[in-house]
DSSP file (Angstrom, degrees, kcal/mol; ACC not computed):
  #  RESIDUE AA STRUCTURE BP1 BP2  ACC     N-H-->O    O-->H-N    N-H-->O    O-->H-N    TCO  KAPPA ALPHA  PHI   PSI    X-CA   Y-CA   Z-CA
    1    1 A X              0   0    0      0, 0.0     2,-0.4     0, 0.0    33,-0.1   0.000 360.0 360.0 360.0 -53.9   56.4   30.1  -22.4
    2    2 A X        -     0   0    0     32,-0.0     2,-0.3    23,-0.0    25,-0.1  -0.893 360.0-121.3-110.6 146.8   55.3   27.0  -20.6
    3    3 A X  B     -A   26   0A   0     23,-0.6    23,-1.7    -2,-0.4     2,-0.3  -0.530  38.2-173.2 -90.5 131.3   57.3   24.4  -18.5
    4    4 A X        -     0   0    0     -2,-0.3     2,-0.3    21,-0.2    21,-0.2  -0.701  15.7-164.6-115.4 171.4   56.8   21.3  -20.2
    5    5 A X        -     0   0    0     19,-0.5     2,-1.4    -2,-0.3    19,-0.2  -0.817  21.3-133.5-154.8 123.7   58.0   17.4  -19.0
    6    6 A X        -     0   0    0     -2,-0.3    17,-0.1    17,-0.1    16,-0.1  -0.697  19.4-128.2 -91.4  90.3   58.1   14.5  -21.5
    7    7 A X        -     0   0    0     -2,-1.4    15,-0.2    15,-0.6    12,-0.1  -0.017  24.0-124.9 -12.8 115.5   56.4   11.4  -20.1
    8    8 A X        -     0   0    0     13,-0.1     8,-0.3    11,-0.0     2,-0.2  -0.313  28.6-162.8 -90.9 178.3   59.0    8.2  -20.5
    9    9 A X        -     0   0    0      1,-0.2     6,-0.3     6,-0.1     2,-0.0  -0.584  33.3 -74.9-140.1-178.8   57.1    5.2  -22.5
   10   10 A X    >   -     0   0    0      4,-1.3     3,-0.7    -2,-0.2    -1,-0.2   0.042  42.0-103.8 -65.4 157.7   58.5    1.7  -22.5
   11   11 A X  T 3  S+     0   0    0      1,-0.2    -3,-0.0     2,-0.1    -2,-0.0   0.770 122.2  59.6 -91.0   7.7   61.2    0.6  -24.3
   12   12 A X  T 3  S-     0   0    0      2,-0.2    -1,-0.2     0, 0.0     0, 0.0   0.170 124.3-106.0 -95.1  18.4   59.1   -1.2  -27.1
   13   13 A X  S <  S+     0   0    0     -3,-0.7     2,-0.4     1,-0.2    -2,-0.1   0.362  78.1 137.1  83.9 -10.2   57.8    2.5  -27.5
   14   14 A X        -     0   0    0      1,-0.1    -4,-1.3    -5,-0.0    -2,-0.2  -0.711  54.5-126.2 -68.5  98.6   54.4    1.9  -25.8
   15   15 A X        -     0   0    0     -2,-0.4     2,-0.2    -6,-0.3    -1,-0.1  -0.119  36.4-120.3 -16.6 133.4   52.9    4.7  -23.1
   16   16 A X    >   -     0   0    0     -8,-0.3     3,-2.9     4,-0.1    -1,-0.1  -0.537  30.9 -88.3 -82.9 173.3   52.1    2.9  -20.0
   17   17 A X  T 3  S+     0   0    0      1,-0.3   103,-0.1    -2,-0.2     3,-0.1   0.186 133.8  34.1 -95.6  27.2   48.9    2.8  -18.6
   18   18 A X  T 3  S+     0   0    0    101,-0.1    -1,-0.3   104,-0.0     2,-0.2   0.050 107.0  71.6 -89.8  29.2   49.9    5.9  -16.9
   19   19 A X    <   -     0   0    0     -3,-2.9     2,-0.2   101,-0.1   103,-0.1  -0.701  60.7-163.9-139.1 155.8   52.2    7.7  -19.4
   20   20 A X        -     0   0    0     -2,-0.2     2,-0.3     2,-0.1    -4,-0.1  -0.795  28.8 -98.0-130.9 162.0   50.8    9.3  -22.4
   21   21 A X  S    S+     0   0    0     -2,-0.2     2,-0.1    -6,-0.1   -13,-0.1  -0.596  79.4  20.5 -85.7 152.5   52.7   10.4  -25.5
   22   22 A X  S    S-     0   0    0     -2,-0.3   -15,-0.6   -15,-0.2    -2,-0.1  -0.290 100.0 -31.1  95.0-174.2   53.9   14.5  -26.2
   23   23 A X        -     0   0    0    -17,-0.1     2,-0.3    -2,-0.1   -17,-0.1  -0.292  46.3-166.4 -64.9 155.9   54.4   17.1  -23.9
   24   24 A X        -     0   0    0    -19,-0.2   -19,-0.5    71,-0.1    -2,-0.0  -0.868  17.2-138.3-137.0 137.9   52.5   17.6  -20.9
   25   25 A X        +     0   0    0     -2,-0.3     2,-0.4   -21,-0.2    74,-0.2  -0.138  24.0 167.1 -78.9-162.3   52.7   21.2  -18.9
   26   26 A X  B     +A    3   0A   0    -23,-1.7   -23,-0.6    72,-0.1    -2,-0.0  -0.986  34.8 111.2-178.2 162.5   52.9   21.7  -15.4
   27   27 A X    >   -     0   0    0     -2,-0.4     3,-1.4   -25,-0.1    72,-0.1   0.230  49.6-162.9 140.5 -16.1   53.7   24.9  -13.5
   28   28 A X  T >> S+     0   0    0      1,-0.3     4,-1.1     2,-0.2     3,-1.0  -0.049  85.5  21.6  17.8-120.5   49.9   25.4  -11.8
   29   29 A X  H 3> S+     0   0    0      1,-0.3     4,-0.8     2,-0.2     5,-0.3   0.869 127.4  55.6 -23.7 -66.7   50.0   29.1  -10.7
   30   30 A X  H <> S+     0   0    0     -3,-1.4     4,-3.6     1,-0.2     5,-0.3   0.831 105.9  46.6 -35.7 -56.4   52.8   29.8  -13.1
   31   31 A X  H X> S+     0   0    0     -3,-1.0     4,-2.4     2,-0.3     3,-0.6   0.942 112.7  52.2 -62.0 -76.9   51.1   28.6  -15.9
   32   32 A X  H >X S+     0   0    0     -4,-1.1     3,-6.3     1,-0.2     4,-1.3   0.803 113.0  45.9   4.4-102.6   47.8   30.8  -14.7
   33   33 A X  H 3X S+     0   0    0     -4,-0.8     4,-1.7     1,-0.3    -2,-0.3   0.630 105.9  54.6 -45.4 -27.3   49.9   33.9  -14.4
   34   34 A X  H <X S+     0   0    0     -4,-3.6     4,-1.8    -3,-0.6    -1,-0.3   0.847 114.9  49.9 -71.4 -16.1   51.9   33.7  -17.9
   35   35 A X  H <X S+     0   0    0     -3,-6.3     4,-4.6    -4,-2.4     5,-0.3   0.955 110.6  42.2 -48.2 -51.1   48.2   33.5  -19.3
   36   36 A X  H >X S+     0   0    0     -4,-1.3     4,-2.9    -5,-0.2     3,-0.6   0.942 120.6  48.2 -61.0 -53.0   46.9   36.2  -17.6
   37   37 A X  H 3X>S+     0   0    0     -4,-1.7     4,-2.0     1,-0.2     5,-0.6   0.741 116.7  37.1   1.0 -67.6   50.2   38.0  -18.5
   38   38 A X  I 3X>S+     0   0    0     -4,-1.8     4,-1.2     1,-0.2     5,-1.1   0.922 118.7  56.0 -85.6 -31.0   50.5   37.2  -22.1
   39   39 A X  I <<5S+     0   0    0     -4,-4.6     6,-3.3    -3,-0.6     7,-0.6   0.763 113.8  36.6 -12.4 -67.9   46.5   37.6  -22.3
   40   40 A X  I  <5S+     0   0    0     -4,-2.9     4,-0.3    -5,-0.3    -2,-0.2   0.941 128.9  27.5 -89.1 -33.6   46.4   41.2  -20.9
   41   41 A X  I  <5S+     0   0    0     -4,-2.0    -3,-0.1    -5,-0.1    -2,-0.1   0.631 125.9  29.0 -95.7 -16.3   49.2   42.5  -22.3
   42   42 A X  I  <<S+     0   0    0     -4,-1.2    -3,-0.2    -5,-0.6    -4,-0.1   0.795 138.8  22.0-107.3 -30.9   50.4   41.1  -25.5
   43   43 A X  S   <S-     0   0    0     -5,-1.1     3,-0.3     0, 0.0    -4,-0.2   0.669  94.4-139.2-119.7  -1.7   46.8   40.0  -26.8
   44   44 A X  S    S-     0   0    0     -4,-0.3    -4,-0.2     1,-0.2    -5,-0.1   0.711  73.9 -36.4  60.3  41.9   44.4   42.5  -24.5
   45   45 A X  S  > S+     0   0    0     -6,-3.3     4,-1.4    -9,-0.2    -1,-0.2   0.399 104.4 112.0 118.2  -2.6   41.9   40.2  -23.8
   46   46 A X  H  > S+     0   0    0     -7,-0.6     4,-1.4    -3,-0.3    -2,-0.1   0.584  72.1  65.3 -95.0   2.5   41.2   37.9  -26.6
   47   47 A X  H  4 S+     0   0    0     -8,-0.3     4,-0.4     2,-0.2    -1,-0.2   0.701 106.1  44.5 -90.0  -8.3   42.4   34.8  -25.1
   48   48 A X  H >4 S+     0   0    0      2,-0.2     3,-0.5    -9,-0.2    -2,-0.2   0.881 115.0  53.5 -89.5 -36.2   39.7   35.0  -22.5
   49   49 A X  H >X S+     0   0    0     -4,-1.4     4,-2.6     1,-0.2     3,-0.9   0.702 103.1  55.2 -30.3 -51.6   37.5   35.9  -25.6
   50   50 A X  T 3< S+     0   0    0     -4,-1.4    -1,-0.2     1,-0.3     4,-0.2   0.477 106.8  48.5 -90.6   2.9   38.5   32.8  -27.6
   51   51 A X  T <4 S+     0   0    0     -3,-0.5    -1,-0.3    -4,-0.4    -2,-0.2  -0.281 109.4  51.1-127.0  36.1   37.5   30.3  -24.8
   52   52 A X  T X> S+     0   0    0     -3,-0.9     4,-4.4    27,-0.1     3,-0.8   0.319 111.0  50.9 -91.5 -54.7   33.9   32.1  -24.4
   53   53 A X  H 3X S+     0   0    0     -4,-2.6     4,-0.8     1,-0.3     5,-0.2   0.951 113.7  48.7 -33.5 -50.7   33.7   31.6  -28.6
   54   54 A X  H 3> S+     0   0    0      1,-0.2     4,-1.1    -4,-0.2    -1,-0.3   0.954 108.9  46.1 -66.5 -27.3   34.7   27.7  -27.8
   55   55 A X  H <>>S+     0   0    0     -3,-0.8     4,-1.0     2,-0.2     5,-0.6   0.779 118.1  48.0 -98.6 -23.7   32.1   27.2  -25.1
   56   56 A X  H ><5S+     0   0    0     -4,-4.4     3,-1.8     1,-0.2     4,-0.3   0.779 113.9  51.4 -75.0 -89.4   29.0   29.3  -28.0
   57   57 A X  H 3<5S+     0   0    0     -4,-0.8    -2,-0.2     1,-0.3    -1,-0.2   0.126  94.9  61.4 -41.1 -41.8   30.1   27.2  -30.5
   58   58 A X  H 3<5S-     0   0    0     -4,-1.1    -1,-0.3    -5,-0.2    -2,-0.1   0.888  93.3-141.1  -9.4 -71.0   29.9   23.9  -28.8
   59   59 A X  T <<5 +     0   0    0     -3,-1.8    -2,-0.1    -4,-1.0    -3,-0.1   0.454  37.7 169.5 108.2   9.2   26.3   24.7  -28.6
   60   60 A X      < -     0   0    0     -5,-0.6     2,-0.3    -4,-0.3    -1,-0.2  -0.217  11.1-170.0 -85.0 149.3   26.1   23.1  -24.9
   61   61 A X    >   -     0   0    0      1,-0.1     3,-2.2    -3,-0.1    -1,-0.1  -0.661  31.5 -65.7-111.3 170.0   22.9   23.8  -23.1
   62   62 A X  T 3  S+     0   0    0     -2,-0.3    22,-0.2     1,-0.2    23,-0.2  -0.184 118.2  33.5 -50.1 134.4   21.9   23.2  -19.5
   63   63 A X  T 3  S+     0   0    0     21,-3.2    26,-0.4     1,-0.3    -1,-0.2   0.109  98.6 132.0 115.0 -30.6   21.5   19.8  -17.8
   64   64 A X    <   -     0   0    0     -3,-2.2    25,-0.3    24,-0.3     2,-0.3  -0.200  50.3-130.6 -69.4 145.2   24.9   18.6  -20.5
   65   65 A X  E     -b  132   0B   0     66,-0.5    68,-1.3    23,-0.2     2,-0.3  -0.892  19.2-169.1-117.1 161.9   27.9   16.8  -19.7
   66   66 A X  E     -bc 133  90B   0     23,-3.1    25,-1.7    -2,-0.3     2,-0.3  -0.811  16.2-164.3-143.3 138.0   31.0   17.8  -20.6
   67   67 A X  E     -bc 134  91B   0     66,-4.0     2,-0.7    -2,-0.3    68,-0.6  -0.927  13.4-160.9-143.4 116.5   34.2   16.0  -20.5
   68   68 A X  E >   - c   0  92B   0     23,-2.1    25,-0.9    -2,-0.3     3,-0.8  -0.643  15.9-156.5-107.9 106.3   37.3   18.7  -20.9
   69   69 A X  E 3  S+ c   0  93B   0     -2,-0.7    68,-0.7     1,-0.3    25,-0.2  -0.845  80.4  13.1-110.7 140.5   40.4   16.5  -22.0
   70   70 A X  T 3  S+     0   0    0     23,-2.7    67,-0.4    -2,-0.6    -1,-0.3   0.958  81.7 178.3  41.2  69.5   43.8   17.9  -21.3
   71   71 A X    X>  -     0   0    0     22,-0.8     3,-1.7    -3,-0.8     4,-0.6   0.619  12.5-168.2 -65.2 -21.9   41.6   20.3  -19.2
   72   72 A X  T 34 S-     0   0    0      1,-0.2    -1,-0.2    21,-0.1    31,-0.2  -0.355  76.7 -14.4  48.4-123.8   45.5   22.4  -17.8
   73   73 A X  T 34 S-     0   0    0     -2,-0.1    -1,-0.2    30,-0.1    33,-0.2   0.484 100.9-111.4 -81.4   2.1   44.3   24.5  -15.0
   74   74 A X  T <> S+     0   0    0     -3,-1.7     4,-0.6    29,-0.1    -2,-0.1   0.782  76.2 126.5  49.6  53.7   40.6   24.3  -15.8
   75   75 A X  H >X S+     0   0    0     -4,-0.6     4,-2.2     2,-0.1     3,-0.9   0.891  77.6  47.9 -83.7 -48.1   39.7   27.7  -16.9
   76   76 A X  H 3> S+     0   0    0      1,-0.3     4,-1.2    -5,-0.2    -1,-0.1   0.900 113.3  48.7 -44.9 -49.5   38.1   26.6  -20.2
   77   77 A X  H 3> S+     0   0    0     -6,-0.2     4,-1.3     1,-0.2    -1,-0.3   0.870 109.0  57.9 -77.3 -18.5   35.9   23.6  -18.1
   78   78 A X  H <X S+     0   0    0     -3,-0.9     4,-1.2    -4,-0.6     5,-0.3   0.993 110.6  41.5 -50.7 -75.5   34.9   26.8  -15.5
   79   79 A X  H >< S+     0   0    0     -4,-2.2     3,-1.5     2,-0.2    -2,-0.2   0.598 112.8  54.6  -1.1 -92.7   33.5   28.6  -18.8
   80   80 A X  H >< S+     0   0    0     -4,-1.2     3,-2.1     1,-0.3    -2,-0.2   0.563 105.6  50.0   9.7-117.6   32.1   25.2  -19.6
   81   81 A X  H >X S+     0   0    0     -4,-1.3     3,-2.7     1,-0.4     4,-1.3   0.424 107.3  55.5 -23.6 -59.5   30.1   24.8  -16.0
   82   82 A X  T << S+     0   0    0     -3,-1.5    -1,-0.4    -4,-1.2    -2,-0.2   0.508 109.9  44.9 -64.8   1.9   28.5   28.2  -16.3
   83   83 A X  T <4 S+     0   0    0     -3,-2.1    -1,-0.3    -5,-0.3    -2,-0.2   0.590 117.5  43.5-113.5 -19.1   27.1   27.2  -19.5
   84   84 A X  T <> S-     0   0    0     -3,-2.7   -21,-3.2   -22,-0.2     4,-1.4   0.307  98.6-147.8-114.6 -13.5   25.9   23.7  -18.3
   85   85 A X  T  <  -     0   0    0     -4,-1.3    -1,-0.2    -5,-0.2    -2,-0.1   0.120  38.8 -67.1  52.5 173.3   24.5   25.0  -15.0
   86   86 A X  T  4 S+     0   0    0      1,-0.2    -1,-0.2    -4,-0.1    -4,-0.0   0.595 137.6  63.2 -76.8 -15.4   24.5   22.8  -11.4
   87   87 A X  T  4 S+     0   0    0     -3,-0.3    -1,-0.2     2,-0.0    -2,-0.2   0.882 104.5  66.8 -92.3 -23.7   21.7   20.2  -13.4
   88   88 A X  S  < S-     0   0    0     -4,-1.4     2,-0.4    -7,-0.2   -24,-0.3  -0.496  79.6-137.4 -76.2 157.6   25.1   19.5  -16.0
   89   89 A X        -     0   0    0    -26,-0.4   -23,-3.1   -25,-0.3     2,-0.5  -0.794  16.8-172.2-114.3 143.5   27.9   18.0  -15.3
   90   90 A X  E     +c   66   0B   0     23,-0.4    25,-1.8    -2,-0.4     2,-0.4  -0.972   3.6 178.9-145.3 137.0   31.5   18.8  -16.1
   91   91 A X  E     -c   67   0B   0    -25,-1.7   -23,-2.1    -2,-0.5    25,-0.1  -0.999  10.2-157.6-141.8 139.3   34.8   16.8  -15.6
   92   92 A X  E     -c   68   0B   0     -2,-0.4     2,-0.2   -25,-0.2   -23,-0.2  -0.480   4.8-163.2 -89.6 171.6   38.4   17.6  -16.5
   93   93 A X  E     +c   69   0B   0    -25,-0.9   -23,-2.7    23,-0.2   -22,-0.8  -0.697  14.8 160.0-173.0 138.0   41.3   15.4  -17.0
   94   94 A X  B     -d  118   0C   0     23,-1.0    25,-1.3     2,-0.2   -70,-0.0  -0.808  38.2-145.8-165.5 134.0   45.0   16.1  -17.1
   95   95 A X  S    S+     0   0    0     23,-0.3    -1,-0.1    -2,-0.3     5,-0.1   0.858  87.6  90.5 -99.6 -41.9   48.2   13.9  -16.7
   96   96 A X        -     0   0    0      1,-0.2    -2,-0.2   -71,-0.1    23,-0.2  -0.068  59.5-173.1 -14.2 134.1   49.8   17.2  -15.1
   97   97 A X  S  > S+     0   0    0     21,-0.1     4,-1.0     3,-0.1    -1,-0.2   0.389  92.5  61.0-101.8 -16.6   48.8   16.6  -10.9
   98   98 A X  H  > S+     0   0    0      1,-0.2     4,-1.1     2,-0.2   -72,-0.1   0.760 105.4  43.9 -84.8 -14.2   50.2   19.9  -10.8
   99   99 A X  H  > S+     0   0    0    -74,-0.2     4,-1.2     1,-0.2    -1,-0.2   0.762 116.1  46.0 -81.6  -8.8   47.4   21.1  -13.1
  100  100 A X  H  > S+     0   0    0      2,-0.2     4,-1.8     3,-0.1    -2,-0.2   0.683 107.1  53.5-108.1  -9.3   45.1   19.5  -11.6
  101  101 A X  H  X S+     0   0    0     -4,-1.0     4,-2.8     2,-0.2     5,-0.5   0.890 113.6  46.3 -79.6 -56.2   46.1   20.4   -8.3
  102  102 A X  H  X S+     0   0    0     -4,-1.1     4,-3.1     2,-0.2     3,-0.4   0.993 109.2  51.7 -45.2 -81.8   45.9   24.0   -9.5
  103  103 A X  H >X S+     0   0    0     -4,-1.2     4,-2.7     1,-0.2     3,-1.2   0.913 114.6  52.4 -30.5 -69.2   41.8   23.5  -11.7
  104  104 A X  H 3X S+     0   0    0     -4,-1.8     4,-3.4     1,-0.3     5,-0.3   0.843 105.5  53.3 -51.2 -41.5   40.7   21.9   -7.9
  105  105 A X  H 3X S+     0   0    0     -4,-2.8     4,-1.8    -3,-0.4    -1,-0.3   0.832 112.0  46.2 -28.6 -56.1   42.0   25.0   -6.3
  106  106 A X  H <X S+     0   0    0     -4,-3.1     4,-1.6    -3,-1.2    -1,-0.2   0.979 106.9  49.8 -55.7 -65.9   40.0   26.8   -8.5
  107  107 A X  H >X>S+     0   0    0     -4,-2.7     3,-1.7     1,-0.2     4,-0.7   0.985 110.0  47.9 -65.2 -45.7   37.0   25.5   -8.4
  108  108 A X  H ><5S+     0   0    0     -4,-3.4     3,-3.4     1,-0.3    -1,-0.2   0.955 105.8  55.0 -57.1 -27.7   36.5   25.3   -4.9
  109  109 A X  H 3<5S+     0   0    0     -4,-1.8    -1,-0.3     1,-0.3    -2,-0.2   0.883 117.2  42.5 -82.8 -10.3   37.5   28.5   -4.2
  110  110 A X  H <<5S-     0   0    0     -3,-1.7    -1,-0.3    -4,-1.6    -2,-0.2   0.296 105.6-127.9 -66.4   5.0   34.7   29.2   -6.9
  111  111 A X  T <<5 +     0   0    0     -3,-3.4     2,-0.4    -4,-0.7    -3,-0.2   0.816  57.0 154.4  20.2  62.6   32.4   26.7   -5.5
  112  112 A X      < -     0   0    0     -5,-0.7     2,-2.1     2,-0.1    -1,-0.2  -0.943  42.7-135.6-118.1 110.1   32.3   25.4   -8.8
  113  113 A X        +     0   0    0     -2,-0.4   -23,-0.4    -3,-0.1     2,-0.3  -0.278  47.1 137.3 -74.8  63.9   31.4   21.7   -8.9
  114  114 A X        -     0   0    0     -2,-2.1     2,-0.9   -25,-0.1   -23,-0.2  -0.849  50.6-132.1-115.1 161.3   33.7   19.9  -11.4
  115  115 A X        -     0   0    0    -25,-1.8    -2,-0.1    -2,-0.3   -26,-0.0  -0.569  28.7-175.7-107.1  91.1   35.4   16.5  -11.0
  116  116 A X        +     0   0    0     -2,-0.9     2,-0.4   -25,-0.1   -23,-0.2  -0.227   9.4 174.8 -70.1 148.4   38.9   17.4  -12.1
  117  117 A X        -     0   0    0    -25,-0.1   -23,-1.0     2,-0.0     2,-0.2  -0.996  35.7-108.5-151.1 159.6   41.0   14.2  -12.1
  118  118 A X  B     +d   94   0C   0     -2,-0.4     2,-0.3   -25,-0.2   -23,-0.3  -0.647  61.8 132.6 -85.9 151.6   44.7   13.2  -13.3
  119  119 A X        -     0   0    0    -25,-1.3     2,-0.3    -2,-0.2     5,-0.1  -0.956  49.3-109.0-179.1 143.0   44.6   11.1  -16.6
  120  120 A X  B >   -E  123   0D   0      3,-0.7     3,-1.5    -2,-0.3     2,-0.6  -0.992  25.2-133.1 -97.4 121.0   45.6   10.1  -20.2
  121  121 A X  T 3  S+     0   0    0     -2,-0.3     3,-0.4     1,-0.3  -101,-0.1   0.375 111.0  63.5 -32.6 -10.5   43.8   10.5  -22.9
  122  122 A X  T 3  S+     0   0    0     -2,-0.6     2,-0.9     1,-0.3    -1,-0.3   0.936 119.3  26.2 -73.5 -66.7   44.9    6.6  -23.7
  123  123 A X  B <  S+E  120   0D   0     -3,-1.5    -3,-0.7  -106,-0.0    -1,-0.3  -0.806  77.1 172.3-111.6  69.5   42.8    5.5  -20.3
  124  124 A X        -     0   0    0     -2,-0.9     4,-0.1    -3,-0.4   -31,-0.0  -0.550  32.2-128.9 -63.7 175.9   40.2    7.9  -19.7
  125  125 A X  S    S+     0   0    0      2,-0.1     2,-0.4    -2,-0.0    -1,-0.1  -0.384  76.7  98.6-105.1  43.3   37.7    6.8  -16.7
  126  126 A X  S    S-     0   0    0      4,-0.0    -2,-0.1     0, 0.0     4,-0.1  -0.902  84.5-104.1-143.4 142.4   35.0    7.2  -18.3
  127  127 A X    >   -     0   0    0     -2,-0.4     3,-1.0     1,-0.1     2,-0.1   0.000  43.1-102.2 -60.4 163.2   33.0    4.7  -20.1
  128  128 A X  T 3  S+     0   0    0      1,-0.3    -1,-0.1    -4,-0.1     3,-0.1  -0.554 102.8  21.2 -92.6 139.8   33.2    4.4  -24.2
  129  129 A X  T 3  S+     0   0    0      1,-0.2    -1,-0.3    -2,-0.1     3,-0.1  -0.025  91.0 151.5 107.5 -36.2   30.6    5.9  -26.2
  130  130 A X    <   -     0   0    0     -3,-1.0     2,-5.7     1,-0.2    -1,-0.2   0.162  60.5-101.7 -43.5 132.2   29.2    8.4  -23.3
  131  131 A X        +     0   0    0     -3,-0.1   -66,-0.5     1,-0.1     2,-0.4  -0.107  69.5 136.5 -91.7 111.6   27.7   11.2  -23.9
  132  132 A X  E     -b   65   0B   0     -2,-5.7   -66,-0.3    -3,-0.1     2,-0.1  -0.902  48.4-137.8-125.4  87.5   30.6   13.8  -23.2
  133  133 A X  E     -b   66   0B   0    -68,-1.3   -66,-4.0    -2,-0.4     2,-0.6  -0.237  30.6-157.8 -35.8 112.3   31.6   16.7  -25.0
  134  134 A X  E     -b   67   0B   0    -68,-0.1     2,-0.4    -2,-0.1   -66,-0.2  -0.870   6.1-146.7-119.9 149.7   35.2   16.5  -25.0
  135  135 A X        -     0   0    0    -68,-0.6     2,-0.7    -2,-0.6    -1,-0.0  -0.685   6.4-163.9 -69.9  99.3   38.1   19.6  -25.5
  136  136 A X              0   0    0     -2,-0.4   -66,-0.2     1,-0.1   -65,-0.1  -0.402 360.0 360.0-114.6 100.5   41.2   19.2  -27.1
  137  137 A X              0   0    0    -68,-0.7    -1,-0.1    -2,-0.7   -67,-0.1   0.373 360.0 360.0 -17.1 360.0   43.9   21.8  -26.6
């Protein structure tokens, strides 16, 4: 279902400080269209369902920020924005550049303001202890 690429590590077994451990996907558009795909036709609409449920459940209100880790193509942090409004803030982050190439894609052409960025969950950029609602796939 998804094109995956396994991130080499060191040889003492150690991720570099650009390598994470696991899978990552990749595919941008691909990836998209086997969603919508497997979405409309094998589950008829509940995967679009189950990442509105994640973004009520959260609880986030306006004005919050939100920090969407192993973000993929950024639909979920799109949700996410409309739920935080233009006074919240929302940033993805993705070791994928072709996912992330794909999420910027998105948002602009949605003129939807998040700051998508390539990343490991090892090194985020963002300082420790903020308050960030974060996603995990």
């Amino acid at each position: 279902m998804h094109s995956f690429a396994r991130h080499r590590h060191s040889e003492a077994g150690e991720a570099s400080a650009k390598e994470t451990k696991g899978l990552i996907g990749s595919g941008g558009w691909r990836y998209d269209l086997m969603g919508w795909f497997i979405d409309t036709f094998l589950f008829r609409g509940q995967l679009r369902q189950l990442r509105q449920r994640t973004a009520t459940l959260a609880r986030m209100q306006p004005g919050e920020q939100v920090l969407d880790v192993g973000c993929g193509t950024g639909t979920l942090a799109m949700e996410v924005q409309s739920r935080v409004g233009r006074a919240g803030r929302v940033a993805g982050v993705d070791p994928s550049p072709q996912q992330i190439a794909r999420a910027r894609s998105k948002a602009a052409r949605r003129n939807v303001p998040i700051d998508f960025q390539i990343g490991v969950i090892e090194q985020l950029a963002f300082p420790d202890q903020t308050s960030m609602w974060c996603s995990l796939p």
